[in-house]
N, C-alpha and C positions, 0 to 999 in steps of 0.2 A: 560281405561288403569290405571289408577289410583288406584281405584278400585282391578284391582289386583295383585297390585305393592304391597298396604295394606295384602290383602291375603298371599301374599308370603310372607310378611318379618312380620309375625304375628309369635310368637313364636321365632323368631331368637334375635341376641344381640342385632345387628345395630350399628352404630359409636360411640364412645367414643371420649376421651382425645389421649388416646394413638393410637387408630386409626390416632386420626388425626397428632399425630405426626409419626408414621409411613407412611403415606402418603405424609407429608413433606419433610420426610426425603429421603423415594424412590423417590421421584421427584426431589432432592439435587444430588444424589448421581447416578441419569442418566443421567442427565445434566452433570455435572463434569464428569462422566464416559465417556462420549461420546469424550471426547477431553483428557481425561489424561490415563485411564486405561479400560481396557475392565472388569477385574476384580468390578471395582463398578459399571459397568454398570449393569453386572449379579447381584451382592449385592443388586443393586437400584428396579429391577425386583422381586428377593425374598421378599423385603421387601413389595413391593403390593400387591406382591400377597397372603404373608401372613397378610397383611392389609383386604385386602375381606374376607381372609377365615376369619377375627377373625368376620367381620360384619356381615357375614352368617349363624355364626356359631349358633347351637342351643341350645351347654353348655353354659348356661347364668353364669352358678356359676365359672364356669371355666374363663370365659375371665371376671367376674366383680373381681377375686382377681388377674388376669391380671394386670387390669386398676389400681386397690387399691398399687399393688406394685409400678406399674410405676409412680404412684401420687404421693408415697411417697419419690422416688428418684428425682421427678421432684421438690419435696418441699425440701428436702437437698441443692440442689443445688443451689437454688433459694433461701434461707436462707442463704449460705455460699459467693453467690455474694452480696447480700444486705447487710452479711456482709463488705466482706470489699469492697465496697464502702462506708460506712459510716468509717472505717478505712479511706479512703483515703480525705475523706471528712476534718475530725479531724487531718490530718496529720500536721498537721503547729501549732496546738496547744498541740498536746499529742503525747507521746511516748509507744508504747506496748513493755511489756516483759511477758516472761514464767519465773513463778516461776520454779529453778531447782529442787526444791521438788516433786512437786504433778504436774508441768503442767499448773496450773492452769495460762490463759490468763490475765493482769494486764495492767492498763492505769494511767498512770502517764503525769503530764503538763511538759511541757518542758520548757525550760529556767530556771530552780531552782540548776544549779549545781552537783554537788554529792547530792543524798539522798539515805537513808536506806528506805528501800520498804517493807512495812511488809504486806506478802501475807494472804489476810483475812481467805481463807479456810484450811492452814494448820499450819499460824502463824509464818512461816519462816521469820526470813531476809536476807536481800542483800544488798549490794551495789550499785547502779550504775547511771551512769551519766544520768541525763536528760535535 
């Protein structure tokens, strides 16, 4: 059996990252579907079933920039909460602002009063309290 379990899936993609988050997710989302809406039930199902077809699948170039894009949204995201909790971390000691110039995100210590902020990347100042 084994044996030709190898055979079969010789040539095909096989599970990823994104596979496997697509099979978390249809599993989330049949579960929750079964008690709140029938709508994520069916959702919860497409998504497995386009979970197999991507493991089955024999375009390997196709499902590897699949997975390449969903890595890369998985790493935004996962960099933008790391941000702020490290935000939230510093919260008692620093203050963020946006410079109104350029955007540019700034960290100033708190408890110093009024200061002028002078924004390194476009050399703006401001005002404000920290």
């Amino acid at each position: 059996m084994k044996g030709w379990f190898q055979r079969f899936m010789a040539g095909r993609y096989g599970f990823d990252q994104f596979g496997g988050f697509l099979c978390i997710l249809s599993l989330i989302l049949i579960v929750i579907g079964a008690w709140v809406s029938p709508v994520l039930y069916w959702l919860g199902l497409a998504a497995i079933v386009y979970s197999y077809f991507r493991i089955l699948s024999r375009n390997t170039r196709k499902r590897y920039s699949e997975n390449l894009k969903y890595l890369s949204y998985q790493n935004r995201v996962t960099t933008w909460f790391g941000k702020q909790q490290v935000r939230f971390k510093q919260r008692k000691d620093y203050h963020y602002y946006r410079c109104p110039q350029c955007g540019q995100q700034l960290r100033v210590p708190r408890g110093r009063g009024k200061i002028s902020i002078t924004c390194p990347k476009c050399g703006r100042q401001f005002i404000k309290k920290s």
